[in-house]
Backbone as a chain_set.jsonl record, in Angstrom:
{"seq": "XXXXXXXXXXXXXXXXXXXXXXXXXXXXXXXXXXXXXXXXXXXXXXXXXXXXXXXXXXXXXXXXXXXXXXXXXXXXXXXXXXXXXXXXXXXXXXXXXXXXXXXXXXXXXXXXXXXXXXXXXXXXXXXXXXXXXXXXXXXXXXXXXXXXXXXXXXXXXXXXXXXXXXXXXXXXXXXXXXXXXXXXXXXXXXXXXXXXXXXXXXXXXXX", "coords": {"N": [[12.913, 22.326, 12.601], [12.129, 19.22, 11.78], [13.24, 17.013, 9.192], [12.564, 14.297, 8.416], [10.876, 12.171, 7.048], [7.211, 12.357, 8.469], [5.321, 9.614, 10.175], [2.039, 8.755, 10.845], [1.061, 6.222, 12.926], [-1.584, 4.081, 13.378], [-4.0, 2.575, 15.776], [-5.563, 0.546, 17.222], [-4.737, -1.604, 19.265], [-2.499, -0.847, 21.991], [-0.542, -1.928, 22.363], [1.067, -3.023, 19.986], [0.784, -0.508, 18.404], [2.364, 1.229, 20.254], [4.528, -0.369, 19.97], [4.821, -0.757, 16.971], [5.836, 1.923, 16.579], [8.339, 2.313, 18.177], [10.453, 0.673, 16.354], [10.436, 2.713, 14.524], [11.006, 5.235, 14.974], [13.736, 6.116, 15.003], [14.334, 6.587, 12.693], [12.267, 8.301, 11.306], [9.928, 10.616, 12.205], [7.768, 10.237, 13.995], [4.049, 9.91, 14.966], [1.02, 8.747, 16.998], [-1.632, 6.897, 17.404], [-4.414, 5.883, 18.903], [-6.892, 4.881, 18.298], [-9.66, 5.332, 15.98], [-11.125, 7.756, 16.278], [-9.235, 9.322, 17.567], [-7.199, 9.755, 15.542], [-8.027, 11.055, 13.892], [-8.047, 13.218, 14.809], [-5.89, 13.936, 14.319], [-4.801, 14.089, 12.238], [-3.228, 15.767, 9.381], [-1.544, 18.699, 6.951], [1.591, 17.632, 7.56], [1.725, 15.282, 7.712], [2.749, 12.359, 6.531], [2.939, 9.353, 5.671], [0.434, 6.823, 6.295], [-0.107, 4.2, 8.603], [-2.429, 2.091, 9.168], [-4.607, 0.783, 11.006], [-7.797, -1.3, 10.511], [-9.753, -2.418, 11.281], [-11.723, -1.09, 14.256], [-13.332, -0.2, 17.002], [-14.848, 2.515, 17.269], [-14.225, 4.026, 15.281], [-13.947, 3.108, 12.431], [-11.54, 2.063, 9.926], [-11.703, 2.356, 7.823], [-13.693, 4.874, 7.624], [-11.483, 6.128, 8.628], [-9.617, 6.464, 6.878], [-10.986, 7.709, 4.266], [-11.218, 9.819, 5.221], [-8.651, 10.964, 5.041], [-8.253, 10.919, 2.86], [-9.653, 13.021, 1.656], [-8.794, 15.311, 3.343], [-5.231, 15.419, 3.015], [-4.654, 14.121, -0.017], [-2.223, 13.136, -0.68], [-0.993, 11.903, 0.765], [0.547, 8.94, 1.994], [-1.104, 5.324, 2.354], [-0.793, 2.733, 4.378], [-2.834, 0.269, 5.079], [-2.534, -1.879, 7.573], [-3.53, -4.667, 9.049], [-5.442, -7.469, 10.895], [-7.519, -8.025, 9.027], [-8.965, -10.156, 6.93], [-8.369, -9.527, 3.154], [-10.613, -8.754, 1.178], [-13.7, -8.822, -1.502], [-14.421, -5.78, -1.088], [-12.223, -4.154, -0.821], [-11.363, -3.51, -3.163], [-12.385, -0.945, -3.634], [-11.699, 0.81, -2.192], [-9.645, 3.632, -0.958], [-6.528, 2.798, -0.58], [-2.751, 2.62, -0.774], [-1.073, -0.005, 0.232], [-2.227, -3.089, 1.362], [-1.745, -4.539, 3.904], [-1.217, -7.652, 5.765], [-1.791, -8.131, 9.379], [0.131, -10.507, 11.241], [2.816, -7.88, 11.545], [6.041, -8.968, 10.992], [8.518, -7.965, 12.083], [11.269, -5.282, 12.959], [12.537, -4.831, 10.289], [11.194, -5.515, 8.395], [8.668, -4.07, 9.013], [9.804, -1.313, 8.317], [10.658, -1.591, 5.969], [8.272, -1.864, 4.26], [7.303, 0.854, 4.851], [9.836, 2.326, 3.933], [8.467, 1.656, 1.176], [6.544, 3.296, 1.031], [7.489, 5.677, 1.25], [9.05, 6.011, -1.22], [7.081, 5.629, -2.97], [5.605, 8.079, -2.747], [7.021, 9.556, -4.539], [6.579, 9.243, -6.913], [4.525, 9.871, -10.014], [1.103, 10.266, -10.419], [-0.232, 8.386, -11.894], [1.531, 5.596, -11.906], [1.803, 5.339, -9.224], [-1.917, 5.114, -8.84], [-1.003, 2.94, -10.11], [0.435, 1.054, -8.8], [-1.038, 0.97, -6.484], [-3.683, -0.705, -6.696], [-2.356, -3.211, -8.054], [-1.69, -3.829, -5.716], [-4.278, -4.26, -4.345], [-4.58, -6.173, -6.598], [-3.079, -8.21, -5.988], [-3.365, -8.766, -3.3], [-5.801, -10.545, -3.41], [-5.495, -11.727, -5.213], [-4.281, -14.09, -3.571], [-6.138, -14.954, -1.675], [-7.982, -16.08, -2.756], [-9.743, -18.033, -5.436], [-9.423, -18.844, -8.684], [-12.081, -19.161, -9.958], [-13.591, -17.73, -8.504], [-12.526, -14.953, -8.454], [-12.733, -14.648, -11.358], [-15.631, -14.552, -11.144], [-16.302, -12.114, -10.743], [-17.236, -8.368, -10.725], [-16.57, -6.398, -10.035], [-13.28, -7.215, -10.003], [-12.757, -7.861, -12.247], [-12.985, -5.061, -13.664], [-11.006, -4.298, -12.528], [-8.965, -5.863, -13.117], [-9.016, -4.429, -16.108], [-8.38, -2.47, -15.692], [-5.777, -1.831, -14.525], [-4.162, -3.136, -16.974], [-4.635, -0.659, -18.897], [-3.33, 0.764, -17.512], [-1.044, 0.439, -17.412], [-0.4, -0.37, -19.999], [-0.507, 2.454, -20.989], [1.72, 3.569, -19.553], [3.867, 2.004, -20.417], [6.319, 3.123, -21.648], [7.317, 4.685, -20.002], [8.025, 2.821, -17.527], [10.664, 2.254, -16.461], [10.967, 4.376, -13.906], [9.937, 3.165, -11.789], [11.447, 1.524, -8.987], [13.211, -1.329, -7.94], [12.115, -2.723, -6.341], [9.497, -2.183, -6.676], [9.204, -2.854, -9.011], [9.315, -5.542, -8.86], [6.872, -6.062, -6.935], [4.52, -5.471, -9.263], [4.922, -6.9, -11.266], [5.025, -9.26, -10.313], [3.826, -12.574, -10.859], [2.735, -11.853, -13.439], [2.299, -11.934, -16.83], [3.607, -12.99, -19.933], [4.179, -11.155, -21.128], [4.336, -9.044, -19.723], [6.381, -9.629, -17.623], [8.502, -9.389, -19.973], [7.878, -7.099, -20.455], [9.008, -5.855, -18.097], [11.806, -6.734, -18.255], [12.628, -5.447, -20.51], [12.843, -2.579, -19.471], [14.23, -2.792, -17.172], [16.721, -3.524, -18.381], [17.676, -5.957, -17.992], [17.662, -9.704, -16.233], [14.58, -10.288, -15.439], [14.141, -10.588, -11.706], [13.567, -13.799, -9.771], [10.614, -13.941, -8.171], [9.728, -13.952, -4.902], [7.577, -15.349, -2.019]], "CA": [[11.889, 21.391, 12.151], [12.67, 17.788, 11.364], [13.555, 16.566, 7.442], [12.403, 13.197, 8.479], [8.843, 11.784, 6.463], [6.04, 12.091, 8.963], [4.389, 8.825, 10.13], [1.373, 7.896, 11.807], [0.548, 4.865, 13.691], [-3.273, 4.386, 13.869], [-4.151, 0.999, 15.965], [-6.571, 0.595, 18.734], [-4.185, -2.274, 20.312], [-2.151, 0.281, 22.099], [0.834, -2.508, 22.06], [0.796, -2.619, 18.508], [0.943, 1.232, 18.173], [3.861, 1.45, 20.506], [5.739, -1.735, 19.033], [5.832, -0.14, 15.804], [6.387, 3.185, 16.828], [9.769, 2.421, 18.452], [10.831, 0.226, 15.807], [10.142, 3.122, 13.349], [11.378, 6.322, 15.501], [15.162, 6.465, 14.921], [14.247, 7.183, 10.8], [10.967, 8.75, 11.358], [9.003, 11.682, 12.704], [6.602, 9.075, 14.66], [3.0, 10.169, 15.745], [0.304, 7.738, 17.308], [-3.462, 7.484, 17.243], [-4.797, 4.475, 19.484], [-7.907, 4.985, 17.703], [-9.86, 6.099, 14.897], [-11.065, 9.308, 16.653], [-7.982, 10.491, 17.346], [-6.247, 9.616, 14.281], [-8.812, 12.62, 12.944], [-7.603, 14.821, 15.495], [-4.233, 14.284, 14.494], [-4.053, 14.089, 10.64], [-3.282, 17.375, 8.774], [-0.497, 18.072, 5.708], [2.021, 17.67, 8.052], [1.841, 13.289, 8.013], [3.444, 11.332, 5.214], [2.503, 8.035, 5.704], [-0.234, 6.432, 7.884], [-0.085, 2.639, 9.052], [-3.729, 2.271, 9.345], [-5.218, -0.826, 11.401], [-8.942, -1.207, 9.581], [-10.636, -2.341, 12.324], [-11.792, -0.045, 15.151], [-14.393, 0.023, 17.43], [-15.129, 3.891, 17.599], [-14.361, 4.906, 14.138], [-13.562, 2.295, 11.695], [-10.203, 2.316, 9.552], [-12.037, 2.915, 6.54], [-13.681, 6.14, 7.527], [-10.587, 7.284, 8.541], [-9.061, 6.46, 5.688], [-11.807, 8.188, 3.702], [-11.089, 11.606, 5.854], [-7.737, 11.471, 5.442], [-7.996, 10.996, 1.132], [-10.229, 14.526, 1.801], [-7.522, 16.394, 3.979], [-4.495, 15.17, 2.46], [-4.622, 13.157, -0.701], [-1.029, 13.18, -1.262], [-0.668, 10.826, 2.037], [0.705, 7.229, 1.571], [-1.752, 4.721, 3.784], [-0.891, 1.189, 4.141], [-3.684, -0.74, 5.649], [-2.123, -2.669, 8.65], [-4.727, -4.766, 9.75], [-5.71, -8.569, 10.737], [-8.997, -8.483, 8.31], [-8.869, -11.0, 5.844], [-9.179, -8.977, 2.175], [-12.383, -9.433, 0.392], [-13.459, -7.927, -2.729], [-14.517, -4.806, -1.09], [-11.27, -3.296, -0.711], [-11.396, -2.705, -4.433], [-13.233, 0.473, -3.595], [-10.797, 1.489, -0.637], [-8.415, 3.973, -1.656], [-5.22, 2.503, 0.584], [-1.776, 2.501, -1.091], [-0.836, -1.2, 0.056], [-2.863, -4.039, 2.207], [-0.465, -5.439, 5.001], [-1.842, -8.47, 7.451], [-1.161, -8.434, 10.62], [1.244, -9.256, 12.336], [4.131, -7.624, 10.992], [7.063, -9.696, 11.945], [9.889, -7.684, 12.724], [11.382, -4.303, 12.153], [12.795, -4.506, 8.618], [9.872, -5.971, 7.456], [8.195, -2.626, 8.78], [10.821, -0.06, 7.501], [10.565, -1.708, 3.943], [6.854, -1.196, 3.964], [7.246, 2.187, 4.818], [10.243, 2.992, 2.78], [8.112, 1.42, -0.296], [5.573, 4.032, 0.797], [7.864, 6.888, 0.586], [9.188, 5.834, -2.391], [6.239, 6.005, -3.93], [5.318, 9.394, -3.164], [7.939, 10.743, -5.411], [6.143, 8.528, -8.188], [3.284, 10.368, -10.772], [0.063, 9.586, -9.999], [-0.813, 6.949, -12.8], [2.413, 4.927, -11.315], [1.218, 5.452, -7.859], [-2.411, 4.067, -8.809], [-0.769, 1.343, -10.726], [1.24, 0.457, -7.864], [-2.214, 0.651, -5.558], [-4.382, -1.43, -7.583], [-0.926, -4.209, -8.31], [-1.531, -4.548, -4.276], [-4.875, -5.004, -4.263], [-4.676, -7.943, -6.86], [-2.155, -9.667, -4.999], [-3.731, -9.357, -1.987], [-7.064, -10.619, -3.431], [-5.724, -13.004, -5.824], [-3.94, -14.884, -2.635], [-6.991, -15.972, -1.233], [-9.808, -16.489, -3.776], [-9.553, -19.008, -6.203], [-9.359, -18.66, -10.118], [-13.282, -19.03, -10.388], [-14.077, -16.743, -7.814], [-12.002, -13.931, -9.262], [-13.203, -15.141, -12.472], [-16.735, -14.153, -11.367], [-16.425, -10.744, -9.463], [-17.278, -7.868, -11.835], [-15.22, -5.828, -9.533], [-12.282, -7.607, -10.064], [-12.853, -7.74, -13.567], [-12.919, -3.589, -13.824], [-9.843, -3.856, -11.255], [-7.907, -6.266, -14.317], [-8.905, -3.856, -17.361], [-7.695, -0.563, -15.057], [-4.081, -2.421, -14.44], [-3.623, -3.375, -18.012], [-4.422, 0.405, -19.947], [-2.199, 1.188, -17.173], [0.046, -0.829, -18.327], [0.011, 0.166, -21.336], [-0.265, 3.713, -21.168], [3.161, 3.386, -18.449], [5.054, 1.193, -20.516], [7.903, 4.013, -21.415], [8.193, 4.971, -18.246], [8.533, 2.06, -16.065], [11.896, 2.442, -15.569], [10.635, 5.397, -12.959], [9.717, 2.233, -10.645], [12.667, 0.864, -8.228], [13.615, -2.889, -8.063], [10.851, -3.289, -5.436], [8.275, -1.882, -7.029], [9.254, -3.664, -10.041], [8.859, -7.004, -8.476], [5.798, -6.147, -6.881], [4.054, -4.705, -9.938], [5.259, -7.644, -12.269], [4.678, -10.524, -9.454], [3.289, -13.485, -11.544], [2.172, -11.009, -14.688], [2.039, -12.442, -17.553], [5.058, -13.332, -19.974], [4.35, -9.579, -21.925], [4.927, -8.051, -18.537], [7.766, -9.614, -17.557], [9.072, -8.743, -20.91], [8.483, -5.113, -20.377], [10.486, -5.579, -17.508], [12.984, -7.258, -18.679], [13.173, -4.409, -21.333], [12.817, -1.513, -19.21], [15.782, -2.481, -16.605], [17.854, -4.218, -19.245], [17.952, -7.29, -17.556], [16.731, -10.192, -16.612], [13.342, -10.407, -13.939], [14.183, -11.708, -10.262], [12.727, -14.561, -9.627], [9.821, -13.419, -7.113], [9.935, -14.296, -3.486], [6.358, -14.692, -1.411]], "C": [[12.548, 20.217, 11.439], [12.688, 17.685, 9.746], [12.597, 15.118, 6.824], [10.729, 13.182, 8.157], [8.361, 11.468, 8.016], [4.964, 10.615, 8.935], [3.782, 8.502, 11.007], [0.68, 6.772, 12.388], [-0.695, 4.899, 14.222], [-3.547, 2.707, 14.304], [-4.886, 0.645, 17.357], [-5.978, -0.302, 19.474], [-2.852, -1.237, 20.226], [-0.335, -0.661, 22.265], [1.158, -2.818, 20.852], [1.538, -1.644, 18.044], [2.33, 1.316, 18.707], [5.244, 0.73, 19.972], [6.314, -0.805, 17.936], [6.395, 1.088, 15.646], [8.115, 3.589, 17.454], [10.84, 1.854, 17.45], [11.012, 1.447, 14.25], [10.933, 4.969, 13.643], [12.673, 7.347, 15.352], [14.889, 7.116, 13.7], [13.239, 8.227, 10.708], [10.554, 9.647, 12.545], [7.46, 10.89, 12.919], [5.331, 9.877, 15.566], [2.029, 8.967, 15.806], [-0.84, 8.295, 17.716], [-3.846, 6.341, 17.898], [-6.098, 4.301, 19.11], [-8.395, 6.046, 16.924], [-10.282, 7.656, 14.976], [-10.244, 10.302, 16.565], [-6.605, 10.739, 16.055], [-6.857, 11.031, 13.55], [-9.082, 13.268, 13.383], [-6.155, 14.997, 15.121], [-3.713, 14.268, 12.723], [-4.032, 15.408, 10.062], [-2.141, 17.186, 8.011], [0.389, 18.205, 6.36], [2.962, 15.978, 7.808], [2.097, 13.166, 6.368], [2.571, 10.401, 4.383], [1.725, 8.044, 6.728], [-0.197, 4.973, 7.733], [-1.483, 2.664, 9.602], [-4.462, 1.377, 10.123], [-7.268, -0.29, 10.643], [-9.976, -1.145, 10.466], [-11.323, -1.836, 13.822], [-12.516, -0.015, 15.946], [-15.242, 0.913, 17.268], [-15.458, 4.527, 16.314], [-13.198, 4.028, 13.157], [-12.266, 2.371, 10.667], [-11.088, 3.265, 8.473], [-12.883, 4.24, 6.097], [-12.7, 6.945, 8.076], [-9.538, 7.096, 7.42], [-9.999, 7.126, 4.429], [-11.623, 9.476, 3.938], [-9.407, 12.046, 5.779], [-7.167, 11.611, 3.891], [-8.644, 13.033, 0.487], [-9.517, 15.318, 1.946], [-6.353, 16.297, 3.16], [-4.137, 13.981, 1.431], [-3.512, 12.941, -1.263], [-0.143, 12.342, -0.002], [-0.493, 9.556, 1.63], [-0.393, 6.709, 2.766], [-1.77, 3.006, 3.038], [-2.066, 0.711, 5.47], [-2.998, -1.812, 6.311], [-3.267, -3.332, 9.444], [-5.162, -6.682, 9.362], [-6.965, -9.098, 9.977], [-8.841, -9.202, 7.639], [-8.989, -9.795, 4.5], [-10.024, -9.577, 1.437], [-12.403, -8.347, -0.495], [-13.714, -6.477, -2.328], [-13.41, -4.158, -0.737], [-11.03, -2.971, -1.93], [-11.612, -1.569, -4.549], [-12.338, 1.49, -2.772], [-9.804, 2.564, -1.402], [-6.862, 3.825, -0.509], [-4.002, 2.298, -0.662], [-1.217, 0.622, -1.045], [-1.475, -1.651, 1.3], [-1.584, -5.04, 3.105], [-1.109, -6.163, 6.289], [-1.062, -8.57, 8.187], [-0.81, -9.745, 10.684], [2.279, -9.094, 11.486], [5.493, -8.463, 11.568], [8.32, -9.053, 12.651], [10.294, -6.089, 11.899], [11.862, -4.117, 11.124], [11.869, -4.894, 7.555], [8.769, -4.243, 7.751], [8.825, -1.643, 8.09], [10.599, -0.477, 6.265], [8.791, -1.252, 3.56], [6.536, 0.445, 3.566], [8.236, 2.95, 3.713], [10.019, 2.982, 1.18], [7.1, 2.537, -0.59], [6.33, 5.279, 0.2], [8.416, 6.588, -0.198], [8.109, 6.266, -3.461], [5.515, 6.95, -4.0], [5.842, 10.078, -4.357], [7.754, 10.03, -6.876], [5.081, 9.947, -9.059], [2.049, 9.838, -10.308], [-0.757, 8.47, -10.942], [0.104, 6.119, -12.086], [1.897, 4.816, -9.865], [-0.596, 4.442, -8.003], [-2.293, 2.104, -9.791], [-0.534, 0.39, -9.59], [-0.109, -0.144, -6.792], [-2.852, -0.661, -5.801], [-3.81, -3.126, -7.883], [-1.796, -4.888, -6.484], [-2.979, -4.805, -4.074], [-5.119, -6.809, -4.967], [-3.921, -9.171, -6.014], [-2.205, -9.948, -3.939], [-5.418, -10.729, -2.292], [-6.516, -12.456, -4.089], [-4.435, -14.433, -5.065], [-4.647, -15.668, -2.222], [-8.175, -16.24, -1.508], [-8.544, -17.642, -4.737], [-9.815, -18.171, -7.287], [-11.286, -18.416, -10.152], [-13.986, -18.1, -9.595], [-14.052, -15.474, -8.264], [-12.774, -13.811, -10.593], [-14.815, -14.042, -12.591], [-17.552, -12.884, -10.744], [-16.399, -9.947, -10.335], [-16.53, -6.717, -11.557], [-14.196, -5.929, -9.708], [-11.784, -7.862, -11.606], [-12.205, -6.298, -13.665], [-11.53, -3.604, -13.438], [-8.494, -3.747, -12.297], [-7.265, -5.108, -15.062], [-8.164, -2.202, -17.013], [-6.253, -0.682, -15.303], [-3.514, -2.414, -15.995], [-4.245, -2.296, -18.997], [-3.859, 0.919, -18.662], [-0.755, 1.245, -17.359], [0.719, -0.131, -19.503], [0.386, 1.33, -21.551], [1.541, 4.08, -19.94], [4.566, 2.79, -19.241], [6.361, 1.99, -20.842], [8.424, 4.205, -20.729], [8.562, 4.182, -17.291], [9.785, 1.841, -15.476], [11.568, 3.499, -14.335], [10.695, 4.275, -11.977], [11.227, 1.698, -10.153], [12.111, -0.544, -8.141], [12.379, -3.427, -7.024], [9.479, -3.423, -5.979], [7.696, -2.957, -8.29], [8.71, -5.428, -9.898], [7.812, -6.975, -8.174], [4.454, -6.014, -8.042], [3.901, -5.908, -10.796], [5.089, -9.332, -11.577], [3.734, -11.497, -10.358], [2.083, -12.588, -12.644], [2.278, -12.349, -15.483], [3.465, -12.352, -18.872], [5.027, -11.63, -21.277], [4.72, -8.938, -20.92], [6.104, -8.29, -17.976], [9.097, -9.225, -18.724], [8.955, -7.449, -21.325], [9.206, -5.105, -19.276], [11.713, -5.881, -17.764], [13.479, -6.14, -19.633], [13.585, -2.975, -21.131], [14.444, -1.513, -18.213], [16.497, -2.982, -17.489], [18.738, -5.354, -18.724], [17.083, -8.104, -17.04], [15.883, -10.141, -15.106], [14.044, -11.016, -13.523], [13.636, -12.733, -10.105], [11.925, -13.711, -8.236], [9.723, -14.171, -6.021], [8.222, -14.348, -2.988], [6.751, -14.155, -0.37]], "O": [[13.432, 20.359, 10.594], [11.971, 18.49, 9.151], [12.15, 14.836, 5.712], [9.775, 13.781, 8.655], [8.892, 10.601, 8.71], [4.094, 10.423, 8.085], [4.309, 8.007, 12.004], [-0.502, 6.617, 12.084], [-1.006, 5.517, 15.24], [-3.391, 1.772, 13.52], [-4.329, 0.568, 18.452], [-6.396, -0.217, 20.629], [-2.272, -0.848, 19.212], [0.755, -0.089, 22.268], [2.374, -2.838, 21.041], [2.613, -1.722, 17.45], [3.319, 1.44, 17.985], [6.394, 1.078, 19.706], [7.424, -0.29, 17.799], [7.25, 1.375, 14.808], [8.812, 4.592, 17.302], [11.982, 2.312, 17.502], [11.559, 1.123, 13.196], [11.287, 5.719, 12.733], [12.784, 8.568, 15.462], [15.23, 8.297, 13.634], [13.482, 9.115, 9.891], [10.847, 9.376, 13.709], [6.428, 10.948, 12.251], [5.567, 10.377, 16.665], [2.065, 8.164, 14.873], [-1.149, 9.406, 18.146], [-3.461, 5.416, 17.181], [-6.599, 3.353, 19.714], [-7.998, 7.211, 16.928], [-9.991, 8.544, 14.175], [-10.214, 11.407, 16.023], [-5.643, 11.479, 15.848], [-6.24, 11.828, 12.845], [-9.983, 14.055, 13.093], [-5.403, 15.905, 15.476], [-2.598, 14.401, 12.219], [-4.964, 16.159, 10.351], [-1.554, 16.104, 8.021], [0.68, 19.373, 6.105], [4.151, 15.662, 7.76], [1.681, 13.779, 5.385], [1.937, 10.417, 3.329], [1.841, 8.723, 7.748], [-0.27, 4.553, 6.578], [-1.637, 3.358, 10.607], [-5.442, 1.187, 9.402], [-7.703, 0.842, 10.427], [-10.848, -0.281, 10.565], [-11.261, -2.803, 14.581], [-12.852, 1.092, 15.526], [-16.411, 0.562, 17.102], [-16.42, 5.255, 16.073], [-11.98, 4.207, 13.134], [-11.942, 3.526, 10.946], [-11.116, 4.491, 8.362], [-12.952, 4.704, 4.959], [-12.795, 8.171, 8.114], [-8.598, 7.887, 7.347], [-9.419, 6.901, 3.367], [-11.807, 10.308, 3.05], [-8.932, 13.076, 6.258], [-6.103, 12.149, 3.584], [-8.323, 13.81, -0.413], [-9.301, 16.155, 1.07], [-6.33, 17.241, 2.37], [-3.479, 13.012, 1.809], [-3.574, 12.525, -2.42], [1.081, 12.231, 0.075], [-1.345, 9.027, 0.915], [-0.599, 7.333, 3.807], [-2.251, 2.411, 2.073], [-1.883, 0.931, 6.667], [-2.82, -2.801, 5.6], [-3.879, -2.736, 10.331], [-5.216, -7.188, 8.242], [-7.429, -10.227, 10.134], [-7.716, -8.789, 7.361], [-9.838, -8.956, 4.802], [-10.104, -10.768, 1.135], [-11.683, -7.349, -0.521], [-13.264, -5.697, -3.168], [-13.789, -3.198, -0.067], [-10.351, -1.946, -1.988], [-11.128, -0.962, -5.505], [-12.369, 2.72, -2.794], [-9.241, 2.215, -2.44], [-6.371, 4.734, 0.16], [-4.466, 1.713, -1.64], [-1.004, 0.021, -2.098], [-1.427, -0.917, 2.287], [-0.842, -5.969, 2.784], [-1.423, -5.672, 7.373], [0.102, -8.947, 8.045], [-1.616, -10.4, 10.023], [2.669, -9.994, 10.743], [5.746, -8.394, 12.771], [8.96, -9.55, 13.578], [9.907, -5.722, 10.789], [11.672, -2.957, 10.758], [11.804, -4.684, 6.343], [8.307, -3.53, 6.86], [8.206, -1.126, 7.16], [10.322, 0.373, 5.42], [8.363, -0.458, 2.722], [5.95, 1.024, 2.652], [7.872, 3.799, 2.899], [10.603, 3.584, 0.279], [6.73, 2.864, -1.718], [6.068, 5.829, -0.869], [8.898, 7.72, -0.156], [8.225, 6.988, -4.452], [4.746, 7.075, -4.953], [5.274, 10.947, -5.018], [8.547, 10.175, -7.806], [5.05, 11.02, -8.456], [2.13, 8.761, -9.718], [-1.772, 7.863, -10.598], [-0.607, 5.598, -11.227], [1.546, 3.662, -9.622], [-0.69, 3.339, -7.464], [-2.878, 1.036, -9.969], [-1.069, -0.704, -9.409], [-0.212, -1.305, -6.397], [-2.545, -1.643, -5.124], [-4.58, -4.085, -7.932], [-2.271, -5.996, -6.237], [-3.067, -5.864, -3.453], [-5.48, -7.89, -4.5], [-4.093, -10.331, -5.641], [-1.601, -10.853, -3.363], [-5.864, -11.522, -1.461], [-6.817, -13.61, -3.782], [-3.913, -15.354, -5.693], [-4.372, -16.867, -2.177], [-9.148, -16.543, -0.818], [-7.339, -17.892, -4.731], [-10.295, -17.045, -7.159], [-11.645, -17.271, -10.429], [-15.042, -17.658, -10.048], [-15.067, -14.816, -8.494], [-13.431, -12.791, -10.803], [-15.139, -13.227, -13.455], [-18.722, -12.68, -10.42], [-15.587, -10.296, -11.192], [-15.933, -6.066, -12.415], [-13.605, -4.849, -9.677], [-10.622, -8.018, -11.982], [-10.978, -6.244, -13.745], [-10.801, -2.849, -14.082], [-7.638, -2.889, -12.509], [-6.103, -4.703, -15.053], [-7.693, -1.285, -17.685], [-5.589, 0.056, -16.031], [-2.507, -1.753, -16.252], [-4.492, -2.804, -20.091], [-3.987, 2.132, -18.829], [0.229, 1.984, -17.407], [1.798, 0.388, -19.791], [1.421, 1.549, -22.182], [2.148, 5.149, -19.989], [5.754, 2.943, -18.957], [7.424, 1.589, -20.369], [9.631, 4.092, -20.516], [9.256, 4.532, -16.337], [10.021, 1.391, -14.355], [12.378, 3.149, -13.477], [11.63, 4.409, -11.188], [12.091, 1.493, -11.005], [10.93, -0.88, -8.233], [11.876, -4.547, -7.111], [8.634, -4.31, -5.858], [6.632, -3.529, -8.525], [8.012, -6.167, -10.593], [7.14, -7.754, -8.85], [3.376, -6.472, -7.662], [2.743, -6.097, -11.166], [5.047, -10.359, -12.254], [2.648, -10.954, -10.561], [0.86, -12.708, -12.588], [2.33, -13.489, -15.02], [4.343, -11.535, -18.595], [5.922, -11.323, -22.064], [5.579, -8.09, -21.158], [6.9, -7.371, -17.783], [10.252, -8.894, -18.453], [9.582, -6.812, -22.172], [10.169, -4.338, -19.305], [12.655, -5.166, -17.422], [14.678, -5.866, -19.6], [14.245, -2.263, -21.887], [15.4, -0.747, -18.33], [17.59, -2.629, -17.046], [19.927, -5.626, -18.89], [15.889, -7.809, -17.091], [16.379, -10.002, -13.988], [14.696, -11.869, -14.125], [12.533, -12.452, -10.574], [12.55, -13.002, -7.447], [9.601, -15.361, -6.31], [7.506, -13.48, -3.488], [5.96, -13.536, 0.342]]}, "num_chains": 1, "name": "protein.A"}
């Protein structure tokens, strides 16, 4: 029996599915779902990670991402998927939001190896990390007053920051990725818990 993290490729364009499935095969214990049906014939504690596309005809991402927080809630699931985000992914429970198209395979493998990474996190760190990726998907393409006036996005803030807080000893646990993502245009107390936790100074952040 293989060593290699379990991942499945859920994506109703069946060139898609195979694209990233070869690009992902050499490292990975690769299974594929060309739709949402069969993605929930094929999930069980077996799968890792799932690469999720959202949109579906048959059986929408987000109830299989709903059946698969039931079966195995100890599953990474990045949301692969050309939807725009909108505030209702606040509610979603997905690990990280990734628009299509992926460009190339190291841009997939880092996705994935940020997922398994962050299995071997706690689960406050893990929904810090979640939560981190919704803002920065959200607060990409809203404006300041929009955000401003979403009471969702409000709740989303005050979750992040007594996360925050209650984390701050530990954030060394997070790797240099996570770190950047987590701390991505924070605020100059957050970059100064990073700065304190690795003992040096923040990256500048990349988009």
């Amino acid at each position: 029996m293989s060593d290699e993290p379990t991942i499945l490729i859920v994506d109703d364009e069946h060139a898609i599915t195979d694209l990233h499935a070869r690009w992902l095969e050499d490292s990975y214990d690769v299974r594929k779902a060309y739709n949402g049906t069969e993605a929930l014939e094929t999930i069980d504690d077996d799968i890792d990670i799932v690469l999720l596309d959202r949109r579906m005809p048959d059986c929408s991402g987000q109830e299989v991402l709903a059946e698969i927080r039931d079966r195995n809630p100890d599953c990474r699931v990045a949301m692969v998927t050309a939807v725009e985000p909108d505030f209702d992914i606040i509610e979603l429970g997905f690990d990280a939001y990734i628009c299509k198209p992926v460009s190339d395979p190291d841009q997939l493998c880092e996705i994935v190896s940020s997922l398994e990474t962050r299995s071997t996190y706690d689960s406050q760190v893990q929904e810090l990390l979640a939560l981190s990726s919704k803002k920065a998907a959200l607060a990409e393409r809203k404006g300041s007053a929009e955000l401003s006036e979403n009471d969702g996005y409000g709740v989303l803030e005050e979750r992040l920051a007594s996360l925050r807080n209650d984390l701050s000893s530990t954030v060394t646990e997070l790797d240099d990725d996570d770190l950047r993502a987590e701390f991505h245009n924070c605020n100059d107390a957050g970059s100064k818990l990073m700065e304190s936790a690795t003992r040096r100074d923040a990256p500048e952040s990349e988009d």
